[in-house]
C-alpha positions as CSV (number, residue, x, y, z in Angstrom):
1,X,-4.6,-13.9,8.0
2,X,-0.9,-12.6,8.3
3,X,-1.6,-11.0,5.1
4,X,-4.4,-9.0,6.4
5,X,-7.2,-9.9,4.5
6,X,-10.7,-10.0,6.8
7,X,-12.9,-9.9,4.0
8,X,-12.4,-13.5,2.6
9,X,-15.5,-15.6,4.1
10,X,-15.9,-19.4,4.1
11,X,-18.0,-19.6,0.8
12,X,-15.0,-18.1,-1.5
13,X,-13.9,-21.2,-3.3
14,X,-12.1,-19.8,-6.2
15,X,-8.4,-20.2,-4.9
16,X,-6.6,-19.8,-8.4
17,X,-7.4,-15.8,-8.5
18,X,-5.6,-15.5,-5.3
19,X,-3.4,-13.2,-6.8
20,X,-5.5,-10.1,-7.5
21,X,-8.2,-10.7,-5.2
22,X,-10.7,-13.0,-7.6
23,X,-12.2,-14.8,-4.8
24,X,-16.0,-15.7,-4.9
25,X,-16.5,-12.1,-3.5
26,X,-13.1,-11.0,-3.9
27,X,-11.3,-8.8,-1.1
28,X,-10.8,-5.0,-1.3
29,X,-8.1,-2.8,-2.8
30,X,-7.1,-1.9,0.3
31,X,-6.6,-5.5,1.9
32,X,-4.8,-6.2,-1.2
33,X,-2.1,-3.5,-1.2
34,X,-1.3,-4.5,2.4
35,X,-0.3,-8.1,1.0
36,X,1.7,-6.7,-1.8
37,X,3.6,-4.4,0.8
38,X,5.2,-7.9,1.9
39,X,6.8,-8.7,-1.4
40,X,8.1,-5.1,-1.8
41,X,9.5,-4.8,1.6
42,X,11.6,-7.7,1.6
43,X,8.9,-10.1,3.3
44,X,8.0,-7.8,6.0
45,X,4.1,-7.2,5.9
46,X,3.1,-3.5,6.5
47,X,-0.5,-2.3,7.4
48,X,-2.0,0.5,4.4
49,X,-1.9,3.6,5.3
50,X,-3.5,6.4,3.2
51,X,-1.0,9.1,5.3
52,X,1.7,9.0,7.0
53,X,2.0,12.6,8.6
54,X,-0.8,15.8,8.2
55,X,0.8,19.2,8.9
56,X,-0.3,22.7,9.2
57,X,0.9,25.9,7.4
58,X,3.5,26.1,10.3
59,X,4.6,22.4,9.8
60,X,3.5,21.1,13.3
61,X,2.1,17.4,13.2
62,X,-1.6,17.3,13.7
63,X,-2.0,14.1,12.7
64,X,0.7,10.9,12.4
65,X,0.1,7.2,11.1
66,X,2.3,4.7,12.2
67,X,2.4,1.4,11.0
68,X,1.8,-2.5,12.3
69,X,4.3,-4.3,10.3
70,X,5.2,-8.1,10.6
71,X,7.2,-11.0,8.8
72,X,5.5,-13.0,6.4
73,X,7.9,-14.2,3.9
74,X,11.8,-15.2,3.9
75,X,13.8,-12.4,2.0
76,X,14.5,-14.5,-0.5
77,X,11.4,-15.3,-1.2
78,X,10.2,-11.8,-1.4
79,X,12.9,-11.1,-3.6
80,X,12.4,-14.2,-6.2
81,X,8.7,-13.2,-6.6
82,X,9.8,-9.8,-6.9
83,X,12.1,-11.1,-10.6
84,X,9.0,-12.6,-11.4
85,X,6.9,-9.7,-11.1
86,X,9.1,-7.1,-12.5
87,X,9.3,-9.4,-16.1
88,X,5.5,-8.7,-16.5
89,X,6.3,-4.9,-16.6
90,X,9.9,-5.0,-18.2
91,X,9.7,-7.3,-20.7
92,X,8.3,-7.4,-24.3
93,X,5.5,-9.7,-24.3
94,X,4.5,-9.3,-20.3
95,X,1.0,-8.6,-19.3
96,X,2.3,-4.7,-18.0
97,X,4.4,-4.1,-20.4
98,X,3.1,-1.4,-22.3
99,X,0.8,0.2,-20.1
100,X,3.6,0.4,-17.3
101,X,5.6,3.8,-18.9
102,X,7.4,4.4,-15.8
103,X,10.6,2.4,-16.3
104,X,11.3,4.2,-19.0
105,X,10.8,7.9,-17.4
106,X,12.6,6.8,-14.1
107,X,15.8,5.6,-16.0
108,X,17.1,2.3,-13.6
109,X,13.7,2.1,-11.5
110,X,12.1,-1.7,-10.5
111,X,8.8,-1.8,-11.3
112,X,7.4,-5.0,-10.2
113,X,3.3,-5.9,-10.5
114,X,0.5,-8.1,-11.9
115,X,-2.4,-7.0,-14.2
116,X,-5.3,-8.6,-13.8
117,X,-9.3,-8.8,-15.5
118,X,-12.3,-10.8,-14.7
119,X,-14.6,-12.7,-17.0
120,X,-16.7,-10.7,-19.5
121,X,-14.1,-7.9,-18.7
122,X,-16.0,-6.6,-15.8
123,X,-13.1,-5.9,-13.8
124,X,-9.3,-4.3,-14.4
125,X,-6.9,-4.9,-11.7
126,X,-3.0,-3.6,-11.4
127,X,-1.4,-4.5,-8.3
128,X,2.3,-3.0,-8.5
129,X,5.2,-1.6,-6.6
130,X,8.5,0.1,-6.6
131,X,11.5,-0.2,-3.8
132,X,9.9,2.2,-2.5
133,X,6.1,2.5,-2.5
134,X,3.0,-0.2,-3.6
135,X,0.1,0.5,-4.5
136,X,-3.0,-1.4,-5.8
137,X,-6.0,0.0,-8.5
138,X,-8.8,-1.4,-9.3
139,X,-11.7,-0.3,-12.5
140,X,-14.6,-1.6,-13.3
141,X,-18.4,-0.6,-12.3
142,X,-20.4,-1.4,-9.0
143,X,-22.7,-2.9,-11.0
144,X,-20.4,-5.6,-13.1
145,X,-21.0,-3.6,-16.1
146,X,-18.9,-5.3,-18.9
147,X,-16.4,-2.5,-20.0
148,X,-15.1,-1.9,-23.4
149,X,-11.7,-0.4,-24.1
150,X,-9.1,-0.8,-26.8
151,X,-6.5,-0.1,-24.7
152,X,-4.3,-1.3,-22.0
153,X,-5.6,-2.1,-18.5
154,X,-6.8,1.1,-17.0
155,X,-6.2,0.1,-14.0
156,X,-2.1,-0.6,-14.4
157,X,-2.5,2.7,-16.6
158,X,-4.4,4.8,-13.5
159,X,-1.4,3.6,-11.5
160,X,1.1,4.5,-13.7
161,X,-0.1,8.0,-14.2
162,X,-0.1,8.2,-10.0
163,X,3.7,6.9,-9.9
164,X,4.6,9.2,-12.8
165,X,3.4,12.3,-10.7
166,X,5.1,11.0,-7.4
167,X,8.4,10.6,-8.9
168,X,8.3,13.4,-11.0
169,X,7.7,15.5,-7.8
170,X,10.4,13.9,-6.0
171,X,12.7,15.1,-8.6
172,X,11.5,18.2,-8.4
173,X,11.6,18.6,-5.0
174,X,15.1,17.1,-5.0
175,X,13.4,13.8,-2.4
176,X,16.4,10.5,-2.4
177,X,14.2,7.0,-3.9
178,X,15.6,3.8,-4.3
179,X,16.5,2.6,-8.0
180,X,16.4,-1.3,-7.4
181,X,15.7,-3.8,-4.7
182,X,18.8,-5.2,-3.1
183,X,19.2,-8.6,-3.4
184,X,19.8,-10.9,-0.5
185,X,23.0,-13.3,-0.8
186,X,21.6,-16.2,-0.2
187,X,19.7,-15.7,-3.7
């Protein structure tokens, strides 16, 4: 609940897939981007947004999104799971490895995130994040149609080619980010 699922129901008994959303009849990409946000923002849980701010050619605000935003884990403990995380994407041998190209474009930049497939390869799953901004993607069929793909999860690849074209307009547009995630003292 304080990671703002709703969609889990009493039958889902499958508690190991937790971590991308495997549940019986899994949760949505949505709900599951909300309780990444909490691991990326140092253990304060924000409520997804798709916008923050819509403005007209004269840059007046016609429409603003705020956020509900709450703690659900100890700094550290965001932080710790965070290491975990950004090994599957920066190290040789990790599940994100090579399908997660925007280390090496953003020289210094944490990416942190878990890949993910079903069974029979119906599903692809990337849930990652950046100091910065998460994000969740999700590929498969509405019909469980098993896909075939030599590649890498196109669902951590989707993502990457998002976060590619956000940073590369940021420094193009000359917009501050953060490199890394600053880690508490207590860890």
């Amino acid at each position: 609940n304080d990671l703002g699922f709703t969609t889990i129901t009493k039958d889902d008994k499958a508690e190991a897939p937790l971590a991308l959303g495997g549940f019986t009849y899994g949760v949505t990409v949505y709900e599951m981007t909300q309780a990444y946000s909490g691991l990326a923002n140092e253990g304060v849980w924000s409520e997804a947004r798709l916008y923050t701010k819509v403005l007209n050619i004269n840059d007046e605000v016609l429409l603003e999104k705020g956020t509900n935003q709450r703690i659900v884990y100890s700094e550290d403990t965001a932080y710790i799971m965070g290491r975990l995380l950004k090994s599957s994407i920066h190290e040789a041998g990790g599940t994100g490895y090579g399908a997660i190209t925007l280390k090496n474009k953003v020289k210094g930049l944490e990416v942190c995130g878990k890949t993910g497939t079903t069974t029979s390869m119906r599903d692809y799953y990337f849930a990652g994040y950046t100091p910065d901004f998460v994000a969740c993607c999700w590929y498969g069929y509405d019909n469980n149609k098993t896909i075939t793909t030599n590649t890498h999860n196109p669902a951590a690849m989707l993502w990457d080619y998002t976060f590619e074209k956000i940073y590369a307009y940021m420094d193009e547009n000359d917009i501050s980010y953060t490199l890394e995630f600053e880690r508490p003292s207590s860890v």
